[in-house]
C-alpha positions as CSV (number, residue, x, y, z in Angstrom):
1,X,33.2,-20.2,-5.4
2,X,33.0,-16.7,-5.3
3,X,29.7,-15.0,-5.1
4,X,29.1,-11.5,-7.2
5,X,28.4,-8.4,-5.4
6,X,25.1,-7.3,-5.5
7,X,24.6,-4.1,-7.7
8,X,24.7,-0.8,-6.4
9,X,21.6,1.0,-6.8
10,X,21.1,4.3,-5.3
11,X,17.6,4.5,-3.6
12,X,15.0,6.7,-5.3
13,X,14.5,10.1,-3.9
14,X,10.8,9.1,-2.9
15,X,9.9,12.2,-0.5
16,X,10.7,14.4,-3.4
17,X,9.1,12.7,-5.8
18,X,5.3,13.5,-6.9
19,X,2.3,11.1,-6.3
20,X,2.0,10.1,-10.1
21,X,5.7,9.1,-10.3
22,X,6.1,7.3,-6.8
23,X,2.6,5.1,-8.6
24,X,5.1,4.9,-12.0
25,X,7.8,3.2,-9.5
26,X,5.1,0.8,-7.7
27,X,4.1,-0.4,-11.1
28,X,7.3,-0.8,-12.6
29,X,8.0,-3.6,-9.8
30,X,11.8,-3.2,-8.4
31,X,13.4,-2.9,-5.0
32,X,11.6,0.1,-4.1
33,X,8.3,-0.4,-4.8
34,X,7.5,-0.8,-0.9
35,X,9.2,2.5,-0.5
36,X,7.1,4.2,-2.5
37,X,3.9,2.8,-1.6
38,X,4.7,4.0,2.4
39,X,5.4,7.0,1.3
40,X,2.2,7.4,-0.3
41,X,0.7,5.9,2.8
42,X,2.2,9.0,4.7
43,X,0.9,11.6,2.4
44,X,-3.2,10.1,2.3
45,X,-4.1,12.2,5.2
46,X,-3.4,15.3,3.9
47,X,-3.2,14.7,0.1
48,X,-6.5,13.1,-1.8
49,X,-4.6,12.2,-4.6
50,X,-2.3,10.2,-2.7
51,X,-5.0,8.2,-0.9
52,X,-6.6,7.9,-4.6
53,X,-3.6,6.6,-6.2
54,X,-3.0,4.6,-3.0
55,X,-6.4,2.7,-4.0
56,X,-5.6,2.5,-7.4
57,X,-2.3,0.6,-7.0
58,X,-3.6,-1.6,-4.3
59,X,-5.5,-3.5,-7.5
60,X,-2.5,-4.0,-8.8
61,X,-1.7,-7.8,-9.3
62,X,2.2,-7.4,-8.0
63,X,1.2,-5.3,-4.7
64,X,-1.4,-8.0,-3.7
65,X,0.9,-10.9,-4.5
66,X,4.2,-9.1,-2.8
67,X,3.8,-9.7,0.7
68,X,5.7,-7.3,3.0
69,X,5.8,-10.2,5.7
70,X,3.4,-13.1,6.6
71,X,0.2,-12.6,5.2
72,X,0.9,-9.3,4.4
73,X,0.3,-7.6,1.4
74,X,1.9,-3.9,-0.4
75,X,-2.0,-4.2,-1.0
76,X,-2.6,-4.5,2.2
77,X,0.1,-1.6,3.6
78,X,-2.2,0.9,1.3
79,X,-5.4,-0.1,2.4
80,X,-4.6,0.0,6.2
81,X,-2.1,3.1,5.0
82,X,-5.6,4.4,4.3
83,X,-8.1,3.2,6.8
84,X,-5.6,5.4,9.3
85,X,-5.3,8.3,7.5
86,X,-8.9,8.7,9.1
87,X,-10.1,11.4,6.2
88,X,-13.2,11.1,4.9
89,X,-11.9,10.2,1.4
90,X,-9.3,8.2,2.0
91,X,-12.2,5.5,4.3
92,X,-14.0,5.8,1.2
93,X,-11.2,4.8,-0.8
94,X,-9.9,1.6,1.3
95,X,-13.7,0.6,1.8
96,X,-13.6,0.3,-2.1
97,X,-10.4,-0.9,-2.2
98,X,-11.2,-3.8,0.5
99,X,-14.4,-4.9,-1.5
100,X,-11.8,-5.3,-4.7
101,X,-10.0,-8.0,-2.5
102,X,-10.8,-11.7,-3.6
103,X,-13.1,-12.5,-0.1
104,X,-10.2,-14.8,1.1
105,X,-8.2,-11.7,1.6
106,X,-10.5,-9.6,2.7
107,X,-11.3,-12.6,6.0
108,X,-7.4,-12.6,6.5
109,X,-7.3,-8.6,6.5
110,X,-10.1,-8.2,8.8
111,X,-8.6,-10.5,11.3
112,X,-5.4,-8.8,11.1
113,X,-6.7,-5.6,11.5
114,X,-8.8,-7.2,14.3
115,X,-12.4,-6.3,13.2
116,X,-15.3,-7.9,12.4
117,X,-16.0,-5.4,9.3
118,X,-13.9,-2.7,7.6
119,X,-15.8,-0.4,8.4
120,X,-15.0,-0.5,12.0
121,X,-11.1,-1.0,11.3
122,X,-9.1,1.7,12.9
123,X,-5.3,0.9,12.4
124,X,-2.5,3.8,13.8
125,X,0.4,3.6,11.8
C-alpha cells in the first residue's frame, strides 16, 4: 500500500498580513490557524487592535477546542499571549477574555499559569 503525499501548501505570509485578515485565517480553521494567532500574540503589546482581536477569537469555539499541546488551548496561547503583553489594554482584554472561559478552564489555566487569580498572572513569552 502506497500512502499519498500530503498536499503542498505554501504557508501564509502571516507577518505581512493585517490584524483583521490573520483573525479571517483563525476563523476559517486550517493548518495555520496557530500561526496566525502567535503572530497576533506578538503584535498585542504594541498594537490594541491586535490584543482586541486576540480576545475576540479566543471565544471562538475551534481555538478553545484546538489544543496546542496538553491542556492547552489556541484560546489559551491568546489569553496568556495577552496577559504578557503587560499593556494596560491588552490585561483588560485577557481578564475579560478569562471570565468568558467555562470555570473548568479557567481552574486548569490558572494552575498552568501558576496563580491563584488572573489577575496576578504574569506569563513571559
Amino acid at each position: 500500500m502506497t500512502v499519498p503525499q500530503p498536499p503542498n501548501i505554501t504557508p501564509p505570509p502571516v507577518r505581512q498580513m493585517g490584524n483583521a485578515e490573520l483573525a479571517e485565517l483563525i476563523k476559517s480553521g486550517g493548518a495555520y490557524r496557530g500561526k496566525a494567532v502567535f503572530e497576533l500574540v506578538d503584535r498585542a503589546s504594541r498594537d490594541d487592535d491586535a490584543a482586541t482581536r486576540l480576545g475576540e477569537l479566543s471565544r471562538v469555539p475551534g481555538l478553545r477546542e484546538d489544543r496546542v499541546f496538553h491542556s492547552v488551548s489556541l484560546a489559551w496561547a491568546a489569553i496568556i499571549g495577552l496577559l504578557a503583553a503587560e499593556t494596560p489594554h491588552a490585561r483588560r482584554v485577557a481578564y475579560a477574555a478569562f471570565e468568558a472561559l467555562p470555570a473548568t478552564d479557567q481552574a486548569d489555566l490558572l494552575a498552568y499559569v501558576k496563580a491563584e487569580r488572573i489577575e496576578n498572572a504574569h506569563p513571559r513569552l
